[in-house]
Structure formats: structure tokens, C-alpha cells
N, C-alpha and C positions, 0 to 999 in steps of 0.2 A: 169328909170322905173323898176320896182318891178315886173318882170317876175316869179317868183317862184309860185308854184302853191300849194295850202295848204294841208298836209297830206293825205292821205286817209285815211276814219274811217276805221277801223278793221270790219269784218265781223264775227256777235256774232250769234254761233247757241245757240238753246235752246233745254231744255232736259224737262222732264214729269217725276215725280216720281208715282210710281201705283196708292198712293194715290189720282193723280187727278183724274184718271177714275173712283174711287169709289164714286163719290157723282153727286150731281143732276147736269141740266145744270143754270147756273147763278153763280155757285160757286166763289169765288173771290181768284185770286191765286198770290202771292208773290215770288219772285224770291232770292237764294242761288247763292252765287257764284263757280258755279263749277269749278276746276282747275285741270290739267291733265298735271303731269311733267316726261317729260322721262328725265333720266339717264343711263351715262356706266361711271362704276368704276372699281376701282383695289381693292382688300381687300389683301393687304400685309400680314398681319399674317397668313393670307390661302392661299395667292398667288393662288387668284381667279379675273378671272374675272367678272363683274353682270354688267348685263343690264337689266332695267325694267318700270314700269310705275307707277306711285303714281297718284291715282287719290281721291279726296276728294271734300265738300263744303266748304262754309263756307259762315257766315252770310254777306251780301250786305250792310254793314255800310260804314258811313266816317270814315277815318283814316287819323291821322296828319303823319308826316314826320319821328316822332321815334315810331310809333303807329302800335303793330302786333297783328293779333287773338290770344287769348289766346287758351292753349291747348284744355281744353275743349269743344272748338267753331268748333275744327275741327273733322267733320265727314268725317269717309271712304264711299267710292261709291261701287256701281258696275253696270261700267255701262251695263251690259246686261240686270238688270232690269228696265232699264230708256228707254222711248220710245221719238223719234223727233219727233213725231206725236200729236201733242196738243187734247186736249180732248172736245170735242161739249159745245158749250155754254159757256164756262169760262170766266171770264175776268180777268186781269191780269193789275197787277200795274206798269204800263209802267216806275214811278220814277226811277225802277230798272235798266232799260235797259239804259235810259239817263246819270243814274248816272256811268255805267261801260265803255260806250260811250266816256264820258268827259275825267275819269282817268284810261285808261285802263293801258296807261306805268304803272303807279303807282299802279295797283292792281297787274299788272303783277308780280312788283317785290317784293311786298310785300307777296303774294303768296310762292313765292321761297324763302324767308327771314322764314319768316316760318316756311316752312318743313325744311331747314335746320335748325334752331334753335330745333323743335321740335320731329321732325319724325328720325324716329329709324331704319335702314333695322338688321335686324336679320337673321344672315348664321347661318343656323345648319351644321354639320361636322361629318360623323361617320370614324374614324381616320383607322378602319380596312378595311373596304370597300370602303375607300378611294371619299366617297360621298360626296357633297353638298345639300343641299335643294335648292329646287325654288324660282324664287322672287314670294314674296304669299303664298306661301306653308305652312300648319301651321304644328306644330310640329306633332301633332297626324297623316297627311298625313305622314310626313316623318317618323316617326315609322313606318308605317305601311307600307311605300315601302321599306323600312331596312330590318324589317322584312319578305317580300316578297322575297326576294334574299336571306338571313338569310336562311328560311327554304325550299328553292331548293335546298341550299348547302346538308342538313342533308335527303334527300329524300333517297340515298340510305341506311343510317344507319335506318331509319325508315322501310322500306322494309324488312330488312333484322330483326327486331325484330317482326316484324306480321309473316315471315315465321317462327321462332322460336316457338314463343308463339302459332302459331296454329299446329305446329309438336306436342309441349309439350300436345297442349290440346286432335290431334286424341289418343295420349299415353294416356291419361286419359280416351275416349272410348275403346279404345281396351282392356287396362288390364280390364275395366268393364266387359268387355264383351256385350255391349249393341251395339244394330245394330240401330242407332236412324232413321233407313229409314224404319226400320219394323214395320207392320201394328198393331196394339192394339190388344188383346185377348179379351174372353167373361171375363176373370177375372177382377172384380171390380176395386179390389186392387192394382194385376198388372198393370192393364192399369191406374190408375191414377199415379202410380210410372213412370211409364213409358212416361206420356203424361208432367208428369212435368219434367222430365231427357231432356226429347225432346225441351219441349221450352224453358229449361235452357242453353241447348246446341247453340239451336239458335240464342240465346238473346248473349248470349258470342261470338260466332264469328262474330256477327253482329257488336258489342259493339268492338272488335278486329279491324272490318275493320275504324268504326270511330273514335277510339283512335290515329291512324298510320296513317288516312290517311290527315287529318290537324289540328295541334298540335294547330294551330289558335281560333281553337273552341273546344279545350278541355279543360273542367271543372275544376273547382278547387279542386273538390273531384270525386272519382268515382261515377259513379250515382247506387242508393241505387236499389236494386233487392230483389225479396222476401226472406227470411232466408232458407240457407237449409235445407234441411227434409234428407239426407242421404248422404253416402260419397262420390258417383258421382258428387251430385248436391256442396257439399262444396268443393272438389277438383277443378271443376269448377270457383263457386264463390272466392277461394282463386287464381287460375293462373289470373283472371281479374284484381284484386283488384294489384299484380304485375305488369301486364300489362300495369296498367294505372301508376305506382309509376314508370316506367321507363321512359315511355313517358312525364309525369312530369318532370323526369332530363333533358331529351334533350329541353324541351318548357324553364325551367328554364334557363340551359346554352342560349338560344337564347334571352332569358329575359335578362340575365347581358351583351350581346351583345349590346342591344337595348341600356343602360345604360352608357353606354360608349359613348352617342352622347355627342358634343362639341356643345356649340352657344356662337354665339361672334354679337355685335348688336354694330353699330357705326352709326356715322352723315354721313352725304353726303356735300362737300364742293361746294363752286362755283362749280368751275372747270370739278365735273361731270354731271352738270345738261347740257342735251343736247339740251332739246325742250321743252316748255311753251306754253299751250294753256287755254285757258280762252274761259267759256259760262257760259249761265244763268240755273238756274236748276230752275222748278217752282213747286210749293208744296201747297197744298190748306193753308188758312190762318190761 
């Protein structure tokens, strides 16, 4: 007697793309095969470690025995925008579920045959700061936490040219002679020389403290200010326009920094796939 008791089916969740909740109830909705593959590898030419998660769809066909989605079939997920929670009123084409039911070994590994054939992990590398990127992580994130570190390094050489350039500029009050905290005259004349010295002055140590203070957000040119009308005001407008061409050098040198990232993009073999999970994704029709 035949005591063996027959498999148990696998237990298949199912996922909601936002799309279902956007339309009426009666909607008709078709199910994706979502697939969800951890791995932990070695990347020898970095002598890194990476451990992460590949999660993607892919259409709910048949497929024969030498038969994989082609590249373009496969979409990336995320699953935080996917909801377990089905959406009021839908119906859903159950073929889906039976069919992944039947051959799930077989999707399973065809799944995983896939990403390996297909899918690419990409390690960024910045060689001086001795970084990696994240699994996920796209290049632009990683400039910009390079960069982050990058220009903490230069924080106090920044300091120390805002103390300068605003020494140089009280020297350019002083030899004026101009007191820009004293009140206007009844003179027309004076006082509009005056009112404009004043909020040139302002404008420049203002423009001082945002030049120096992140190099992240400064400009590609100095920002344009009115023409001067006398040699305060151009003495002024000429220490800014310096100002900014130093700060310039220090964001550039942090720029050829940046430039120097390394990325190196490989396969994933058997060997480092650790875990395979399979559900159904559904999506209106």
C-alpha cells in the first residue's frame, strides 16, 4: 500500500498594484507573476560583500522546458507601493492562480534562470573614500552621499575663506570711511549714496555667508547684482565676484572627486541565490 501523502500546494499571496484602486467596482483584473529573490555574494574584484533582494513581475504565461521571459518582460517592483489588501468589487481571473498552482517548481526556477541570465547588480566604488554603494542605490544617491562626506571634509577650509573675504570686505568699509549702521541725512544725494553702499554691503555679506556655507548649492556663475555706481560699491562687487571664483575651486576639486567613482556590474550565479519566493501581482486588464 501507497502510504505517501501528496505534496502540499505552496501558499501563494497576492499583491494589488495602485492601479486597482483607481477604477470602479466590477473592474476585471489579471494577475503578473511577482517574484522576490534574495541573494549574498562575494564581488572579488572589490572584495565585497552584497546581500540583497531582486524583486520584479513578469507576465503569467506558459513556458516550455528551454523557454525564459525575455528581457523586456521583466519589470522592477516596489513592493511598498503594492498593497495585500484587494480592492472592493474586482474580479480577478482565477486561470492565473491555477496555472501558478500547477507549475510552481517550474516558475520558480525559471524565475531564477532569468535573473541570472538577465539582471545585472551594479557596485559603485569611490576608491579614496574607500565606499561602496547600496543594493538599490542609484548612482545619483551615491554622488551625493560622496559628496556629503566630500564636503565635511573641506568645512574648515571654507570657514576660514568667509573669515577672510569678510575681513577684506570690513577693510573696504573702513578705508571708506562709511559707518553703514548710520542713520540717512536730509541730503537727497547723500542719502541715496548711502542707502545704496548700505544694501550693497548687505547683499555681499549675505551672498558671503551662502557662498561658504554649501558649496552644494552654489551657482554656476555669481549671481548678477546691480552695476556699481562708485568705488565702494565696485570694490564690493569686485571682492564677491572673487569670492565666489574661490569657492568655485574648492566645489570643482570636490567635483573631480566625485569623478573618480568606479562601477563594476556582474551576473549572480547559482550559488548565490539564497531564497525564492513567488505571488501573484494583480493589475486591472
Amino acid at each position: 500500500m501507497n502510504n505517501q501523502q501528496p505534496a502540499a500546494k505552496p501558499k501563494i499571496a497576492a499583491y494589488y498594484t495602485p492601479d486597482c484602486f483607481a477604477f470602479s467596482a466590477g473592474t476585471e483584473l489579471q494577475a503578473r507573476l511577482f517574484g522576490e529573490i534574495h541573494f549574498d555574494t562575494y564581488h572579488v574584484r572589490s572584495q565585497t560583500k552584497l546581500s540583497g533582494t531582486i524583486q520584479v513581475s513578469l507576465p503569467l504565461i506558459e513556458l516550455g522546458a528551454d523557454d525564459l521571459w525575455l528581457p523586456e518582460m521583466i519589470r522592477t517592483e516596489h513592493p511598498a507601493t503594492l498593497s495585500a489588501t484587494p480592492p472592493d468589487g474586482v474580479t480577478h481571473r482565477e486561470e492565473a492562480s491555477r496555472l501558478l498552482l500547477e507549475h510552481y517548481t517550474l516558475y520558480k526556477d525559471k524565475v531564477v534562470e532569468t535573473i541570472l541570465r538577465y539582471h545585472r547588480i551594479r557596485l559603485l566604488h569611490h576608491p579614496t573614500l574607500k565606499l561602496f554603494s547600496e543594493i538599490g542605490e542609484s548612482r545619483n544617491e551615491f554622488e551625493a552621499r560622496c559628496l556629503d562626506i566630500l564636503h565635511s571634509g573641506v568645512q574648515e577650509e571654507l570657514r576660514e575663506l568667509q573669515h577672510r573675504y569678510e575681513r577684506m570686505m570690513d577693510g573696504i568699509i573702513q578705508k571708506s570711511g562709511l559707518n553703514y549702521m548710520q542713520s540717512v541725512n536730509d541730503d537727497p544725494t547723500t542719502d541715496r549714496v548711502l542707502s545704496g553702499q548700505k544694501q550693497m554691503i548687505f547683499s555681499t555679506r549675505d551672498g558671503l555667508t551662502r557662498i561658504f556655507q554649501d558649496l552644494r548649492d552654489l551657482p554656476d556663475r555669481p549671481p548678477a547684482d546691480r552695476a556699481p555706481s562708485n568705488d565702494v560699491e565696485d570694490a564690493l562687487a569686485g571682492l564677491f565676484q572673487q569670492s565666489w571664483a574661490d569657492a568655485k575651486a574648492v566645489a570643482d576639486r570636490l567635483q573631480q572627486q566625485i569623478s573618480l567613482i568606479e562601477e563594476y556590474a556582474f551576473h549572480l550565479q547559482y550559488g548565490d541565490i539564497a531564497m525564492v519566493q513567488l505571488a501573484l501581482l494583480w493589475e486591472p486588464v
